[in-house]
C-alpha positions as a Python dict, from the first residue, in 0.01 Angstrom:
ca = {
    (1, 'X'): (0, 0, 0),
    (2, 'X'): (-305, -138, 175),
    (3, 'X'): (-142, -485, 278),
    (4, 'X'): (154, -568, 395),
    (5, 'X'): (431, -735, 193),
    (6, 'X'): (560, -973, 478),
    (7, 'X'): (475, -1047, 918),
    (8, 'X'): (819, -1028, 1060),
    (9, 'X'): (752, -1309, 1341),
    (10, 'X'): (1023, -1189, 1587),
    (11, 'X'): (1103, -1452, 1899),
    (12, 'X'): (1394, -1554, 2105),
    (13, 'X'): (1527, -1294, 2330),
    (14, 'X'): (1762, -1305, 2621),
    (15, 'X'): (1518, -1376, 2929),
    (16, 'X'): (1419, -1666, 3090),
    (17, 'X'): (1123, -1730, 2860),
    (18, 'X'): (1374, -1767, 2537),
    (19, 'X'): (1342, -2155, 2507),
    (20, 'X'): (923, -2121, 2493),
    (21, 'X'): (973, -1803, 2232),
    (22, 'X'): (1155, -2005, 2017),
    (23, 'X'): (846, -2274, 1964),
    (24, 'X'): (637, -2033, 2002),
    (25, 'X'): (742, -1794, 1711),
    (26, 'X'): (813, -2103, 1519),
    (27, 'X'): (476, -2266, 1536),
    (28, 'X'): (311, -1905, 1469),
    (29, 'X'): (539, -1803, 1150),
    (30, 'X'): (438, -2204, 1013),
    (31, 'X'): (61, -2133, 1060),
    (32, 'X'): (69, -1791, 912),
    (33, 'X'): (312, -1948, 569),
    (34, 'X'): (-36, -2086, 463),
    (35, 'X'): (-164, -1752, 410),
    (36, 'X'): (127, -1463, 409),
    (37, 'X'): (501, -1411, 344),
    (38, 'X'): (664, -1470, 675),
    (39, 'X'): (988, -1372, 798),
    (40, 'X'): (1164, -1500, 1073),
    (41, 'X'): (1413, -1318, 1293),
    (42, 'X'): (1573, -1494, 1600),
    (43, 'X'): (1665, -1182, 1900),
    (44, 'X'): (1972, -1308, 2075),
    (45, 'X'): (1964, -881, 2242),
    (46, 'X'): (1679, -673, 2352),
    (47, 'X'): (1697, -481, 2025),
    (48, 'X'): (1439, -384, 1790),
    (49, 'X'): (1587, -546, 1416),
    (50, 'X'): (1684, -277, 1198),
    (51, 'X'): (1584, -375, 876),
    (52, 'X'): (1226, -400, 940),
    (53, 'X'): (1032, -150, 709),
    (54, 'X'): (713, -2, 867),
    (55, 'X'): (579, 71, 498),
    (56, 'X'): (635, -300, 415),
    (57, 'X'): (583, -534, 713),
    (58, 'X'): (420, -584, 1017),
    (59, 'X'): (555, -749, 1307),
    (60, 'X'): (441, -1050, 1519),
    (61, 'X'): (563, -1065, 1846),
    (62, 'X'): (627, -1426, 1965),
    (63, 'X'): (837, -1324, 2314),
    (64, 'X'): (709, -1372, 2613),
    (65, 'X'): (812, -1208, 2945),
    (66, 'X'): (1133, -986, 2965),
    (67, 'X'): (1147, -718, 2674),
    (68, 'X'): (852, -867, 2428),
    (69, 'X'): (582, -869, 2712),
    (70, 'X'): (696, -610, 2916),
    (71, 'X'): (614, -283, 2679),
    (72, 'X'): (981, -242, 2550),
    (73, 'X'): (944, -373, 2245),
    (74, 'X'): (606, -224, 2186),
    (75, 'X'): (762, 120, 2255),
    (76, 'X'): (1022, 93, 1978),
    (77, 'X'): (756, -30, 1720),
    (78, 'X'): (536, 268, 1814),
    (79, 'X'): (915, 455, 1781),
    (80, 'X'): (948, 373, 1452),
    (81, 'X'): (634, 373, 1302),
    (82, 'X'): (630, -31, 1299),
    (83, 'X'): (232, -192, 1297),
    (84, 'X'): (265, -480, 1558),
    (85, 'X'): (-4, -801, 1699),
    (86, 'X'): (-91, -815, 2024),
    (87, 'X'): (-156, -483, 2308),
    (88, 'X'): (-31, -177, 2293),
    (89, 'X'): (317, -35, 2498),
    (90, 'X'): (121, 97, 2761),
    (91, 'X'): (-135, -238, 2807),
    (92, 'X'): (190, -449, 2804),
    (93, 'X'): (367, -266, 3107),
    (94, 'X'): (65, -279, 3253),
    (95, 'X'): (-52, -648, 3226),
    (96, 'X'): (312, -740, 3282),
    (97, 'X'): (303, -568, 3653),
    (98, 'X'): (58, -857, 3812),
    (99, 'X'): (9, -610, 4129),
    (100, 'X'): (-108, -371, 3890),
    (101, 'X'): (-346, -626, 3760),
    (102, 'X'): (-476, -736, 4074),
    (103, 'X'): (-572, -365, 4170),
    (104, 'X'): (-732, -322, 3881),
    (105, 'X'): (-928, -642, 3927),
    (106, 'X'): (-1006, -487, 4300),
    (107, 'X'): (-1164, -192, 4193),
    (108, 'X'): (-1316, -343, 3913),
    (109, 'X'): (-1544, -638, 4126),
    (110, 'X'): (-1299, -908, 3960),
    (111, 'X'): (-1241, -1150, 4336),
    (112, 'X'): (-818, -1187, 4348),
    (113, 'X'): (-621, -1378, 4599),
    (114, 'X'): (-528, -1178, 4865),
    (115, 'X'): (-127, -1047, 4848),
    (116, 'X'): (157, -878, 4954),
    (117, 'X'): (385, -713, 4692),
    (118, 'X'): (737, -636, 4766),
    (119, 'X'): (1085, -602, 4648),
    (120, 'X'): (1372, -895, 4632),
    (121, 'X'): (1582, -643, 4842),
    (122, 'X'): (1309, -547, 5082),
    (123, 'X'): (1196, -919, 5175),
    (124, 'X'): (959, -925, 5402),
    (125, 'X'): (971, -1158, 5782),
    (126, 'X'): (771, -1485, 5704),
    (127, 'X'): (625, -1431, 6040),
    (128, 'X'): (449, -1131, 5912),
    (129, 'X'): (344, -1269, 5568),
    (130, 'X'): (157, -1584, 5740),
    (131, 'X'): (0, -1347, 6019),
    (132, 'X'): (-165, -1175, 5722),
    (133, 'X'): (-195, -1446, 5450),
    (134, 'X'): (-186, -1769, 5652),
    (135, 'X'): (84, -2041, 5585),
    (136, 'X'): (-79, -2206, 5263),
    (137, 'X'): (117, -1973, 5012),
    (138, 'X'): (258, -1893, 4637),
    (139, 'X'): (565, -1678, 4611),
    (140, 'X'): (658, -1540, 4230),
    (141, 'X'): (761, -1284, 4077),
    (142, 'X'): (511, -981, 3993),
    (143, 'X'): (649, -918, 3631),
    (144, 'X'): (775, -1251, 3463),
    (145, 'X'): (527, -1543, 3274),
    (146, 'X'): (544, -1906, 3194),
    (147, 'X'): (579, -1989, 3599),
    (148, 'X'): (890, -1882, 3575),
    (149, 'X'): (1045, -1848, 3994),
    (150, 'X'): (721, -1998, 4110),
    (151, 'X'): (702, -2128, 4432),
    (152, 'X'): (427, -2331, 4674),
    (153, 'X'): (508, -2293, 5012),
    (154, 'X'): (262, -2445, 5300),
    (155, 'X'): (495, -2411, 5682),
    (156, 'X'): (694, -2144, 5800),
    (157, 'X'): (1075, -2271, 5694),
    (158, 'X'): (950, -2317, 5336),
    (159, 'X'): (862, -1957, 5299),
    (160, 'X'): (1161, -1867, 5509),
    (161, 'X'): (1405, -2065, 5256),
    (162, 'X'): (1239, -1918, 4931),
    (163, 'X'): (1214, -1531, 5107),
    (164, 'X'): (1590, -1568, 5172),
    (165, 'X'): (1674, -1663, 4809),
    (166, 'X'): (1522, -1358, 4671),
    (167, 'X'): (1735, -1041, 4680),
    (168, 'X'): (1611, -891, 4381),
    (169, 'X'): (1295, -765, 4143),
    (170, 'X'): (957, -721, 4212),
    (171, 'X'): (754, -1004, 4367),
    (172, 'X'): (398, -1092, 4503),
    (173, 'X'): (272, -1375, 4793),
    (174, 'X'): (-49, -1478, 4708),
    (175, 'X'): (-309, -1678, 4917),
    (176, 'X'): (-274, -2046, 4771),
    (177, 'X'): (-598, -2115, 4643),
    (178, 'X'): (-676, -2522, 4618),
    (179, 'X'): (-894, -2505, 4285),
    (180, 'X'): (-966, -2544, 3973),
    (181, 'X'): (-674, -2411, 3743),
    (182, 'X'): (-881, -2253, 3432),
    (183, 'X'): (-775, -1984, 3143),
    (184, 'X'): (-976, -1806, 2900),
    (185, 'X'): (-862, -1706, 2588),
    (186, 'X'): (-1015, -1355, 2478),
    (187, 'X'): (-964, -1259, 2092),
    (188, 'X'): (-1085, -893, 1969),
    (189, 'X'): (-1227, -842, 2309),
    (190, 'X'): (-1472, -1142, 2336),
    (191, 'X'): (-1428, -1483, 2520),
    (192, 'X'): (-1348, -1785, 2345),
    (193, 'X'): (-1376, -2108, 2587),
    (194, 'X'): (-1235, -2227, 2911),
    (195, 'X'): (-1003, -2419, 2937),
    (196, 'X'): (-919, -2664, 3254),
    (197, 'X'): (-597, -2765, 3395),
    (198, 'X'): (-501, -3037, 3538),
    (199, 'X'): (-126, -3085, 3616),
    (200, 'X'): (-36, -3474, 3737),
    (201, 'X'): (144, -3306, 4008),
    (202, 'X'): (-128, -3084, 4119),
    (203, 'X'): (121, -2752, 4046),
    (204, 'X'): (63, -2612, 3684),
    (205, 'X'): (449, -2454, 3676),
    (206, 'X'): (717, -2469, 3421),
    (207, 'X'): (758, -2842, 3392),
    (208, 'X'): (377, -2893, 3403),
    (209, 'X'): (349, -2627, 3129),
    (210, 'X'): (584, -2720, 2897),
    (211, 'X'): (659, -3111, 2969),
    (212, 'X'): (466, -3296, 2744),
    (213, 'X'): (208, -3520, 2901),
    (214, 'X'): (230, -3399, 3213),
    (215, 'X'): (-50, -3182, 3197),
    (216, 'X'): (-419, -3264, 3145),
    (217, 'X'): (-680, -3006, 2945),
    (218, 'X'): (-1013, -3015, 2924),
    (219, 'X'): (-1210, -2820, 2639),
    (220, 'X'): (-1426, -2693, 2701),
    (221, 'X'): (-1395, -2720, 3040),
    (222, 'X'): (-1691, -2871, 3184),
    (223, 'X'): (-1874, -2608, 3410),
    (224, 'X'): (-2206, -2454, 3522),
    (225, 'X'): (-2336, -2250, 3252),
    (226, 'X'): (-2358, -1944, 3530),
    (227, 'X'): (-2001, -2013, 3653),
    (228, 'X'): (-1858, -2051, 3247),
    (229, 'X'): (-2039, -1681, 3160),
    (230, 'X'): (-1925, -1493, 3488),
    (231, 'X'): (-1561, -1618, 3410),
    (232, 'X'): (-1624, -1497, 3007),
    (233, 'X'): (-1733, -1215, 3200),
    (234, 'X'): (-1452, -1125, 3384),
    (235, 'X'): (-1182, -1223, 3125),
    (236, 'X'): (-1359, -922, 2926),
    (237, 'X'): (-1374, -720, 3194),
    (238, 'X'): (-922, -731, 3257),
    (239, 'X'): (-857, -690, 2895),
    (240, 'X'): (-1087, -384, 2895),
    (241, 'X'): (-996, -246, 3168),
    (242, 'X'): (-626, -340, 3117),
    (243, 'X'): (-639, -169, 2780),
    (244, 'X'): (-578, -463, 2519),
    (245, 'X'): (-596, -519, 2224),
    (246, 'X'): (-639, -798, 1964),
    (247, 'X'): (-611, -1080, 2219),
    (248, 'X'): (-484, -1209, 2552),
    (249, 'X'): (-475, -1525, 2763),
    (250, 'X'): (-708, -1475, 3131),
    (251, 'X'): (-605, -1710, 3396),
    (252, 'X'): (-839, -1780, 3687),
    (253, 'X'): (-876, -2032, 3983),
    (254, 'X'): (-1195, -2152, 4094),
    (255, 'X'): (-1265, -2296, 4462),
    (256, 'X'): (-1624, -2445, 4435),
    (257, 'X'): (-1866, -2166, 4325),
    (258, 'X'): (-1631, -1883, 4355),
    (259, 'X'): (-1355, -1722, 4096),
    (260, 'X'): (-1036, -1580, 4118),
    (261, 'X'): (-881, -1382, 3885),
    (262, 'X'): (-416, -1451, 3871),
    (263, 'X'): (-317, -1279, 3554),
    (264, 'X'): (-327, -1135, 3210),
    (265, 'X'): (-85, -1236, 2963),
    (266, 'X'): (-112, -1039, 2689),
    (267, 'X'): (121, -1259, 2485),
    (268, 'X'): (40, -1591, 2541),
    (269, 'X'): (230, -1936, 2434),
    (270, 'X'): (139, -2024, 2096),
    (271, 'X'): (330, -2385, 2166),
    (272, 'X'): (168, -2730, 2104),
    (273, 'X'): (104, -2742, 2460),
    (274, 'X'): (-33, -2384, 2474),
    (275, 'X'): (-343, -2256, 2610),
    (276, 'X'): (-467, -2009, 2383),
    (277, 'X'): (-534, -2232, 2078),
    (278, 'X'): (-708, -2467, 2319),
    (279, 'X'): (-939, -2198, 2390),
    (280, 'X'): (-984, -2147, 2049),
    (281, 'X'): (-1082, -2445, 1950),
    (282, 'X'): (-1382, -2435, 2112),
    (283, 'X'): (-1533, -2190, 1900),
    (284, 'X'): (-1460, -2350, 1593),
    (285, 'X'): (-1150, -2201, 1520),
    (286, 'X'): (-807, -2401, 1430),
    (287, 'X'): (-485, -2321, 1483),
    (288, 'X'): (-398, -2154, 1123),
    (289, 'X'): (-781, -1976, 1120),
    (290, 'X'): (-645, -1829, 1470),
    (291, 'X'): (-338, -1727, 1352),
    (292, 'X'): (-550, -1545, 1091),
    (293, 'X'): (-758, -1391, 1352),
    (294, 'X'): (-431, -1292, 1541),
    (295, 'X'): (-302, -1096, 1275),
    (296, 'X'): (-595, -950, 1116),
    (297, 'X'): (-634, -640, 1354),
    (298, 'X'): (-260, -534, 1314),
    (299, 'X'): (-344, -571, 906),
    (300, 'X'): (-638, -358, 926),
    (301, 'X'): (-456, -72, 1151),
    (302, 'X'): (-158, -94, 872),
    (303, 'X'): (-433, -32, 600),
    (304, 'X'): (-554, 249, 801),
    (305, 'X'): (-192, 367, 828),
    (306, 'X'): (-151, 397, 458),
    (307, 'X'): (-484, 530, 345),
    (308, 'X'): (-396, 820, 598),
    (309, 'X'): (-74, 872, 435),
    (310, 'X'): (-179, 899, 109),
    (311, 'X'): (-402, 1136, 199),
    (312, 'X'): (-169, 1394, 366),
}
């Protein structure tokens, strides 16, 4: 078979990311109808759906954070023989880790906000974290999305409360950089356009994500030609050196001339509000040609798949 008879759109989940999942893998399965059969499946457990033929469907992963960004889910596919959108097991532990990232981004001459990474049972003394990071500060946790546990924190007792409410998982305190809140969508390993954010509250977290109208976008954002490329620049540069595949969401701060690279998602929102077909848009593309463009690697490795099996 050289095409797939159905994309299993699997969202939901258990984590704290369900409620975006759910839009998410509801807005992708609609924009895919126009073109495929689609079949839905709702995960209320971390479980890979049995039914799902590998000789007869691919999957499309609409979960975001715990299990479906994380490399869990990716691993089962790979398990079972399942074709799948979106990185690879070992790119999606990776990008989930953002300490990982950040190294990465190090050694790769990508700027990062400087950081301390430790773990919820292992807190450490605000004392110590402002001596090396100063008192201007974001607390969250290394290995969750959508701003979920984010916190801003700019005097002592502030980080002191949010340290002392953490007693678990892995977690990062970044430098608060007071910039320009920009993401760059990157499809089969080439930029698409930036995007600007501007949250009325002047924090882009959960509500400001997800809230509608309380969030500004402009795209393309409106940016020095040299600035726009070196950002395009480095958005290729993570999800190559990260190992992805078929696309990802780049998310960067900029303070005046100079960049900083926050995170990788390699499964980004795919909500009315969400980020990636903003980028997208500014290359021409609309949300159901995307969705095409999402798909169409996964498609052409399931081809691939079956030409080799009718050869052996």
């Amino acid at each position: 078979m050289s095409t797939p008879e159905s994309i299993v759109v699997l969202y939901g989940g258990v984590g704290s990311e369900r409620e975006v999942s759910l839009l998410s893998g509801e807005a992708i399965a609609q924009a895919l109808e126009s073109s495929f059969k689609v079949e839905r499946i709702r995960l209320d457990q971390d479980e890979l759906p049995a039914q799902i033929d590998p000789k007869r469907s691919i999957v499309f992963p609409a979960l975001h954070g715990e299990f479906g960004e994380d490399g869990r889910l990716q691993t089962l596919c790979e398990a079972r023989g399942i074709e799948y959108c979106g990185s690879d097991a070992a790119a999606s532990r990776l990008c989930i880790d953002k300490g990982v990232c950040k190294a990465l981004a190090d050694e790769n001459g990508v700027p990062t906000p400087k950081s301390i990474l430790f773990l919820g049972d292992d807190a450490p003394l605000a004392d110590d974290v402002i001596e090396q990071l100063g008192v201007s500060l974001v607390v969250k946790p290394a290995d969750q999305g959508s701003s979920v546990g984010l916190h801003f924190t700019e005097h002592r007792s502030a980080l002191g409360v949010a340290l002392s409410k953490i007693n678990k998982g892995k977690w990062l305190i970044e430098q608060r950089i007071k910039g320009r809140e920009l993401t760059v969508g990157v499809l089969h390993g080439a930029a698409m356009g930036v995007v600007e954010i501007i949250s009325a509250s002047g924090v882009y977290d959960y509500q400001a994500k997800y809230t509608a109208g309380s969030t500004q976008y402009q795209f393309p954002a409106e940016l020095d030609p040299m600035i726009e490329a070196r950002l395009k620049d480095y958005a290729e540069r993570m999800f190559e050196v990260c190992g992805c595949r078929d696309f990802a969401r780049v998310d960067f701060l900029l303070d005046g001339q100079r960049s900083y690279f926050l995170e990788i998602n390699t499964l980004p929102g795919l909500t009315a509000t969400s980020l990636l077909p903003k980028s997208a848009t500014c290359i021409g593309y609309n949300f159901e040609v995307l969705a095409q463009e999402l798909v169409a690697p996964a498609m052409a490795r399931f081809k691939a798949m079956g030409a080799q099996d009718n050869q052996s």
